[in-house]
DRENTORBA-811912 format. One line per field, with one value per residue (C-alpha): residue number from 1; residue in one letter; z negated, y, x negated. Coordinates in steps of 0.1 Angstrom, whole numbers, plus 5000, padded with zeros to 4 digits. Each point is the difference from the previous one (the first is absolute). Example, Ala and Ser with C-alpha at 12.3 -4.5 7.8 and 13.67 -1.06 7.14 Angstrom:
2
zado <- [1,2]
vovo <- [a,s]
pz <- [4922,5007]
py <- [4955,5034]
px <- [4877,4986]
This chain:
482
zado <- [1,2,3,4,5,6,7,8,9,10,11,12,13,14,15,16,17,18,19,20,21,22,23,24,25,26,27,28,29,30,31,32,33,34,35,36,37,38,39,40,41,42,43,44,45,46,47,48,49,50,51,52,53,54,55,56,57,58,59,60,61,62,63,64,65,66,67,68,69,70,71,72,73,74,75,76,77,78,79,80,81,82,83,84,85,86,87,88,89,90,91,92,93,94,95,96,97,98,99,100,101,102,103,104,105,106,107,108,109,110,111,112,113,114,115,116,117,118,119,120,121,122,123,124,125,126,127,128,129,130,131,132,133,134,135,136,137,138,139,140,141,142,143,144,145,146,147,148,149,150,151,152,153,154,155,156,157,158,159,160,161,162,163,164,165,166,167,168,169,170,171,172,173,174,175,176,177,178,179,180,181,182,183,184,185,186,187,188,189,190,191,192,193,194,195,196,197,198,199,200,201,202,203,204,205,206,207,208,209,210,211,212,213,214,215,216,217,218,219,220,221,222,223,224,225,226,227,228,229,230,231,232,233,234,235,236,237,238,239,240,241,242,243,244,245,246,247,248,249,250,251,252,253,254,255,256,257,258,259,260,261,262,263,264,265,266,267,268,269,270,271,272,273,274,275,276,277,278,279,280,281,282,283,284,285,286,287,288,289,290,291,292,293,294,295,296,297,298,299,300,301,302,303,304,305,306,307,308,309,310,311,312,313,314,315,316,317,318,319,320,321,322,323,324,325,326,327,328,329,330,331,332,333,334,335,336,337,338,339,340,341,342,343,344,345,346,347,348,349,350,351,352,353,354,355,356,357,358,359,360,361,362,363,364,365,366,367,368,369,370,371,372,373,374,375,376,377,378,379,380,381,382,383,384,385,386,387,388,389,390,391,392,393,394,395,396,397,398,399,400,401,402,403,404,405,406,407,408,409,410,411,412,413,414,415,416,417,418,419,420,421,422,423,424,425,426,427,428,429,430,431,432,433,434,435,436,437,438,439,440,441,442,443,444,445,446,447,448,449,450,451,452,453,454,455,456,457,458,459,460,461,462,463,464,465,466,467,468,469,470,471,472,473,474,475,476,477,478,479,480,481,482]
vovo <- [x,x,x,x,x,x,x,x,x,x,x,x,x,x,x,x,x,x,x,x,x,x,x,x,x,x,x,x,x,x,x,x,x,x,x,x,x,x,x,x,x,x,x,x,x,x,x,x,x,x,x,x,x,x,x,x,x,x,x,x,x,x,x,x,x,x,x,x,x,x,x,x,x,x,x,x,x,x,x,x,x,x,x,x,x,x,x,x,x,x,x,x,x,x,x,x,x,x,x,x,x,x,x,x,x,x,x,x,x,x,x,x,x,x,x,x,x,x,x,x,x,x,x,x,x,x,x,x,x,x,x,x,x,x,x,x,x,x,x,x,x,x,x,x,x,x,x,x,x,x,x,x,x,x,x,x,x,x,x,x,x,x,x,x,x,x,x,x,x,x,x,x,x,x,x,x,x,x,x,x,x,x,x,x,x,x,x,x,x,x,x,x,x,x,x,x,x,x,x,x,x,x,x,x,x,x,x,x,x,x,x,x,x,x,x,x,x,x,x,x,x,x,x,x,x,x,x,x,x,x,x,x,x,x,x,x,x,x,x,x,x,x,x,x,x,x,x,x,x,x,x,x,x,x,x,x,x,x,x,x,x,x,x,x,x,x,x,x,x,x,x,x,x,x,x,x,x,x,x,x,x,x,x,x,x,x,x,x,x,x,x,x,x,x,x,x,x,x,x,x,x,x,x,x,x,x,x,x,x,x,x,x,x,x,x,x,x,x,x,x,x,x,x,x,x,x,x,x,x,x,x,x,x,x,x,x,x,x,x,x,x,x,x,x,x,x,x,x,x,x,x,x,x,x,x,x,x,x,x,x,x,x,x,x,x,x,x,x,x,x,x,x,x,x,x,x,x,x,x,x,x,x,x,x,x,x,x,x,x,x,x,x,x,x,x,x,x,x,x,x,x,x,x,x,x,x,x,x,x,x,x,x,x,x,x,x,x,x,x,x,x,x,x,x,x,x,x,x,x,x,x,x,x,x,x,x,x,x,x,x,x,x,x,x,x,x,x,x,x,x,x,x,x,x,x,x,x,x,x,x,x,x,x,x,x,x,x,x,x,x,x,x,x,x,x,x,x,x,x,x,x,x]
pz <- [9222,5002,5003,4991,5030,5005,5032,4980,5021,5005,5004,4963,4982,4958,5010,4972,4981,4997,4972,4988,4986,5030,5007,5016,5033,5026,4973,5001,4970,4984,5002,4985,5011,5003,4971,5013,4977,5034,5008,4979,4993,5006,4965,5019,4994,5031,5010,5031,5032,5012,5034,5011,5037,5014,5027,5023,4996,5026,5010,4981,4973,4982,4971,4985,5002,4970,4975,5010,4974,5028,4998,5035,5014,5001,5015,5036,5013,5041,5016,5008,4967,4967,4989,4988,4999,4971,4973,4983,4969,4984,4970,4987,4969,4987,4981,4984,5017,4993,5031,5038,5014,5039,5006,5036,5028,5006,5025,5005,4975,4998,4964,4995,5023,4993,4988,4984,4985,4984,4992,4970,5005,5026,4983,5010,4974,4995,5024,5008,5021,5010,4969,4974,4974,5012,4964,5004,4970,4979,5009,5017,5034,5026,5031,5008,5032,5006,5031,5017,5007,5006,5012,5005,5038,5021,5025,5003,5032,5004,5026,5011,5012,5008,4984,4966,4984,4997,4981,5019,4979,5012,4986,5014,5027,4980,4964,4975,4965,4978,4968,4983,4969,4980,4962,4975,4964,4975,4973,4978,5027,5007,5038,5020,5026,5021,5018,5033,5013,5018,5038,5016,5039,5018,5025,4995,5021,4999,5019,5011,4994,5006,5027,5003,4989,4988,4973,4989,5003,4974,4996,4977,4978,4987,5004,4962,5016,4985,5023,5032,5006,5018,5022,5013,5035,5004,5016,4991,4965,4969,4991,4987,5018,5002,4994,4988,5010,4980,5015,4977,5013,4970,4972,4977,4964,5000,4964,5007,5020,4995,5026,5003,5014,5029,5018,4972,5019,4979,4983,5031,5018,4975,5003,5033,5012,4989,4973,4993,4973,4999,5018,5006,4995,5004,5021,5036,5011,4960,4976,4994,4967,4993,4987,4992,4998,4984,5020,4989,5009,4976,5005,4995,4986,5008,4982,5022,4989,5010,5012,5037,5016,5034,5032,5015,4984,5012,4981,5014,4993,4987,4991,4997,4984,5031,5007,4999,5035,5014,5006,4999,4977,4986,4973,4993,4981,4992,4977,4991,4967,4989,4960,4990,5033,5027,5036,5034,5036,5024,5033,5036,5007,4988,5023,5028,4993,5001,5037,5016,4989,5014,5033,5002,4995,5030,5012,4983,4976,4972,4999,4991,4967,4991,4960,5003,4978,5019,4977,5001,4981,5020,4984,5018,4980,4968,4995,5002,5013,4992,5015,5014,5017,5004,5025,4990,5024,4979,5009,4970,4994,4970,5002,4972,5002,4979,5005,4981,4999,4992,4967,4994,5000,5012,5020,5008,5017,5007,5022,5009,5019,5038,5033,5033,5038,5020,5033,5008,5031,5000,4992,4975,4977,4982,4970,4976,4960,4971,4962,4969,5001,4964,4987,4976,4983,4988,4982,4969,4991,5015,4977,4965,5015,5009,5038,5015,5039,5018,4997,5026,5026,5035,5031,5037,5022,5034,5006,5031,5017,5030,4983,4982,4976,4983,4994,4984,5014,4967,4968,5006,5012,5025,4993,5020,5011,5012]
py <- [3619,4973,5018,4986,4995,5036,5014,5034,5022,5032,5017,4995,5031,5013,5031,5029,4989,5025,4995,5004,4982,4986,5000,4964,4996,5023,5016,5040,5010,5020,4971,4968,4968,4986,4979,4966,4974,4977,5007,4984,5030,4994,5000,4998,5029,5019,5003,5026,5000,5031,4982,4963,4985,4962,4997,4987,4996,4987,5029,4979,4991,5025,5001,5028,4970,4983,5029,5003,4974,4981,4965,4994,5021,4998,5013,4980,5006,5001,4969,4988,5019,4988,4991,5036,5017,5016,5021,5031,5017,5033,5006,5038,4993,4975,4972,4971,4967,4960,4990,4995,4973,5000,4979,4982,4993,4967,4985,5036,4979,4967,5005,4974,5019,5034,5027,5035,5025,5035,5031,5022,5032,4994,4972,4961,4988,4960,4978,4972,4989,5009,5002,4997,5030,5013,5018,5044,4994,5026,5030,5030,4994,5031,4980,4965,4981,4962,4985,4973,4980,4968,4985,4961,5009,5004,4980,4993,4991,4990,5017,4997,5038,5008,4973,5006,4977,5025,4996,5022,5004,5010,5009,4984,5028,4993,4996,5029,5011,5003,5012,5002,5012,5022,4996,5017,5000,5024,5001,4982,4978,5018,4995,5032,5021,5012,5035,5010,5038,5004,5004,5025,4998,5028,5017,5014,5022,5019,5027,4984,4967,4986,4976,4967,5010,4969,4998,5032,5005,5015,4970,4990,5026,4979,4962,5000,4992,5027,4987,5009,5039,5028,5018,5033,5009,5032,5009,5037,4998,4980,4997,5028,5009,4960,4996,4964,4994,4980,4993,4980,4983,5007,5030,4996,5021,5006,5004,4989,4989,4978,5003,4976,5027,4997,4967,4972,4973,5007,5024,5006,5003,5021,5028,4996,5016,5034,4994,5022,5027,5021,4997,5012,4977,5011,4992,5006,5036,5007,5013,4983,4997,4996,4975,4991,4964,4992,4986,4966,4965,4993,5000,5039,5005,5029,5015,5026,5036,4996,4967,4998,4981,4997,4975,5022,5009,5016,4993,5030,4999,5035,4991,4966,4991,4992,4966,4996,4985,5003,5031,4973,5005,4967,4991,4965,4996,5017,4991,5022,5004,5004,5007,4969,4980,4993,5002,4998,5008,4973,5002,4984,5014,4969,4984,5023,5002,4958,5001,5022,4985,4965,5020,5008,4967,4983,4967,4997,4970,5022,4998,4962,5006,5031,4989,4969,4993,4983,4980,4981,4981,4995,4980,5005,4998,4990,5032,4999,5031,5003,5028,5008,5034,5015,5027,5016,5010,5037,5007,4985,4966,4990,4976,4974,4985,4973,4990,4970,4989,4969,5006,5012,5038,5018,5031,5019,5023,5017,5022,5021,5031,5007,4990,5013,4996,5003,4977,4975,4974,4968,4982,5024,5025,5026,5015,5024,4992,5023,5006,4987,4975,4982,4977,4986,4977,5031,5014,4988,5009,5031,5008,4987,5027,4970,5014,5025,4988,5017,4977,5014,5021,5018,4974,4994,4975,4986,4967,4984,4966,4979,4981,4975,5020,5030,5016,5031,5024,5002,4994,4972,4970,4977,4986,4965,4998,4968]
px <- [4275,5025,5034,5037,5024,5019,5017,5016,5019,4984,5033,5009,4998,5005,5025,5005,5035,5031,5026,5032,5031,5017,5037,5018,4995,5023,5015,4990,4980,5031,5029,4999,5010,5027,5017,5024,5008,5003,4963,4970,4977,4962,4980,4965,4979,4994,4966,4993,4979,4981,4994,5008,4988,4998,4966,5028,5037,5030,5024,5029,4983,4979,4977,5028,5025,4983,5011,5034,5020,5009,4989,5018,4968,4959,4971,4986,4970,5002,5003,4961,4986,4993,4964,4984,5033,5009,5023,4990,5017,4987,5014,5009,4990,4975,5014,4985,5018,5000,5006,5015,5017,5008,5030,4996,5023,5005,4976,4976,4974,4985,4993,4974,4974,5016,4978,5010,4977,5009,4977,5006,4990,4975,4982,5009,5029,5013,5015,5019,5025,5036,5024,4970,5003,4966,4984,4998,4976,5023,4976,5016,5006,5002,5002,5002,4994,5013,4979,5007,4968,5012,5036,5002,5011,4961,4989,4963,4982,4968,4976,4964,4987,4964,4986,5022,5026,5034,5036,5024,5026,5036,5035,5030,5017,5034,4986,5003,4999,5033,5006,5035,4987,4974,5007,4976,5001,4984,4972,5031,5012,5031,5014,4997,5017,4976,5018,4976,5006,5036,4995,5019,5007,4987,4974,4965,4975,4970,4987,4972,4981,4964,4997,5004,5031,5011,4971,5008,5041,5022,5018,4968,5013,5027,4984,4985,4970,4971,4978,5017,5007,5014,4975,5004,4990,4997,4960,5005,5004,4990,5037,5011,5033,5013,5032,5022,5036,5021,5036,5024,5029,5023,4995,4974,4989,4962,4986,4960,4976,4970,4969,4975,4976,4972,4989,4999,4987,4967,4978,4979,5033,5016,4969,5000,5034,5017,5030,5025,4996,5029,5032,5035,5034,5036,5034,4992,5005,5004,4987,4961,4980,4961,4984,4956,4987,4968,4977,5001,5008,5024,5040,5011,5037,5011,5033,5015,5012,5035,5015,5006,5033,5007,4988,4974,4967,4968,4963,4975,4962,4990,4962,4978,4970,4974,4985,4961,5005,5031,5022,5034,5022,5015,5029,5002,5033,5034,5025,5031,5021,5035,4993,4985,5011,4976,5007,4982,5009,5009,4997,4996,4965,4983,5019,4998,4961,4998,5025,4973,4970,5017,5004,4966,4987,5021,4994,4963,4991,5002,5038,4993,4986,5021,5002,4984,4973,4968,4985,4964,4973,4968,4971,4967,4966,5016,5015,5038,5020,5038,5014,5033,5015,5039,5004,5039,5021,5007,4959,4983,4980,4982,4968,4988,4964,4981,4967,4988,4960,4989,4989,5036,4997,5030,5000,5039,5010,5030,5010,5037,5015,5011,4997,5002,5007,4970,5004,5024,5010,5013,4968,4981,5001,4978,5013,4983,5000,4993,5003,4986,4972,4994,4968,5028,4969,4988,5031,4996,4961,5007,5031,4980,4970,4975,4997,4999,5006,5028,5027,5028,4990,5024,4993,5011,4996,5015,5017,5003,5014,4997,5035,4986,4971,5004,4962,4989,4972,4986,5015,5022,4988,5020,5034,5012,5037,5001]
């Protein structure tokens, strides 16, 4: 079966929507705005975020900076990372939409050769290039993820390995991605203003969390990434007992929570872990409430009994439902509410978690390619292999394959999730991989019922280097860095 050109990101997920009529933004649900006769007032329909997240973002320039009515500001990737990065939007409500523009920063693009694709709802969307209005189709949109395949800015050697012709393709150490604007427009073509969750400076721990620690952290809690998850740790239990602590650096009112329940990397993950069933939530050494979560998938809103206010709150796991092979229990995602206002925890554990695993990894080769994507395209026997591989510095990588036969059948796969430290010196290292392995070829027969074949399944593998190629023990083949 011939199949068309698709590398779809397998951390793209349809989440369970949660309404309401919003209020403006930073303005508490019971006051309205102010009125000045000096200040323009914004007509553009407000459209909100359940959950925003760039694939890699500069300290001074994040992707939250592209929302704030500041056209002074933008999103950056880091400096070195651009090609496979990427911007994803989950909207709390589904919403038929026209179309997105990205508005570049001067010099981030060589538009000519620049490439940008979107996903709708999981599914591959349009592209184009920078500042194109990019077609939504007008069908409800849930989430929405803008990839960057393609800059302008790589470099392409040419290299003969084992008797195979290679492209080695590379990213300028100083180049990046800039965007200084995301406009949208509706079903109507009406501009909007897109309004992500309000981050709120504080601290975060859990009473215990699955090693590696980094994979697993509570700081995923608050990432909008379903895909990565809070792990307990606790060998004596199954969960029930755990306990969340959310510290907020300024007062807060508390009116809901929505869960994203369990492991949501997959199914097969998802039935694999313990997830929570029922669970307590109050003001720290206060009065706590209970609560029961269906044992599903889907984004769980859950309106308290009493609103809470205050900076210090406690989650406790009172009972779970089990995994069919894991006792862990896992929670995905968090996200707060003030009325119709949403609202997530910021903290310094991410970046905590990202110092130490840079500590562990010393002097070896590995700190080289922190966030650089390896690229190659080997031709050997007429079959051409385009593959390339990012290993982030926050513990998570993502890998795109394309195989292509002579007869011009294409076979993709795509796979994402963690890393980990296993060895390290100044000339090697050996680090383990694992997460979710995808036969992308075989999504879309399987989704229209014409296959059966299992589609995404749980892997691991090890990595390792002598400096200048990156090979897999089993499922990933080797990568040349120069």
């Amino acid at each position: 079966m011939k199949s068309k050109t698709v590398l779809l990101p397998a951390f793209l997920l349809a989440l369970a929507a949660c309404g309401g009529e919003a209020p403006k933004p930073g303005i508490p649900p019971t006051e309205a705005p102010p009125v000045s006769s000096n200040v323009p007032q914004d007509a553009r329909p407000i459209t909100w975020l359940e959950g925003i997240y760039a694939t890699s973002s500069s300290p001074a320039h994040e992707v939250y900076d592209l929302f704030d009515d500041d056209p002074a500001t933008g999103w950056q990737t880091l400096a070195g990372t651009g090609p496979d990065e990427g911007i994803m939007l989950y909207f709390t409500n589904a919403l038929p939409l026209q179309s997105v523009q990205l508005v570049p920063e001067e010099g981030s693009f060589q538009e000519e050769s620049a490439f940008i694709q979107t996903y709708v709802n999981g599914s591959l969307g349009e592209s184009g290039k920078p500042g194109d209005n990019i077609a939504l189709g007008k069908k409800p949109v849930k989430s929405l993820y803008i990839r960057f395949v393609k800059t302008g800015q790589e470099q392409t050697a040419q290299r003969e390995k084992e008797g195979a012709a290679i492209a080695i393709e590379s990213f300028p150490a100083n180049a990046y991605v800039g965007v200084k604007a995301l406009n949208m427009l509706n079903d109507k073509g009406e501009p909007m203003r897109i309004m992500p969750p309000k981050r709120v400076f504080g601290s975060l721990s859990a009473s215990s969390t699955l090693e590696p620690e980094m994979a697993y952290s509570a700081a995923n809690l608050f990432d909008s990434r379903k895909e990565f998850v809070w792990v307990e740790g606790n060998k004596t239990s199954s969960g029930e007992g755990e306990t969340l602590s959310f510290n907020f650096e300024e007062p807060v009112n508390i009116t809901a929570i929505q869960i994203w329940n369990g492991y949501q990397r997959s199914d097969e993950h998802f039935a694999a872990n313990a997830r929570v069933r029922s669970f307590e939530f109050g003001a720290k050494d206060g009065t706590m409430a209970a609560y029961t979560l269906r044992d599903t998938k889907a984004g769980q809103k859950i309106e308290l009994t009493t609103a809470v206010k205050g900076q210090r709150f406690e989650l406790k796991v009172k009972s779970i439902y089990a995994g069919s092979k894991y006792k862990d229990l896992a929670v995905s995602d968090l996200v707060f509410f003030d009325g119709h206002r949403a609202f997530v925890l910021d903290s310094k554990l991410p970046e905590q978690n990202q110092a130490a695993l840079r500590n562990k990894t010393g002097s070896s080769p590995l700190t080289q390619i922190f966030n650089r994507r390896i690229s190659n395209s080997v031709e050997e026997a007429g079959v051409i292999t385009q593959q390339s591989l990012i290993l982030r510095s926050d513990g998570t990588f993502v890998f795109y394959s394309n195989d292509t036969m002579p007869d011009g059948t294409v076979s993709q796969t795509l796979a994402d999730g963690n890393w980990e430290m296993v060895s390290s010196d100044a000339a090697n290292f050996v680090i383990r991989i694992f997460g979710k392995w995808n036969n992308v070829s075989d999504f879309a027969d399987y989704y229209r019922g014409r296959s059966s074949k299992k589609v995404t399944r749980i892997f691991s593998d090890e990595l390792f280097t002598d400096g200048s190629v990156v090979r897999g023990k089993k499922m990933i083949g080797a990568f040349y860095i120069r």
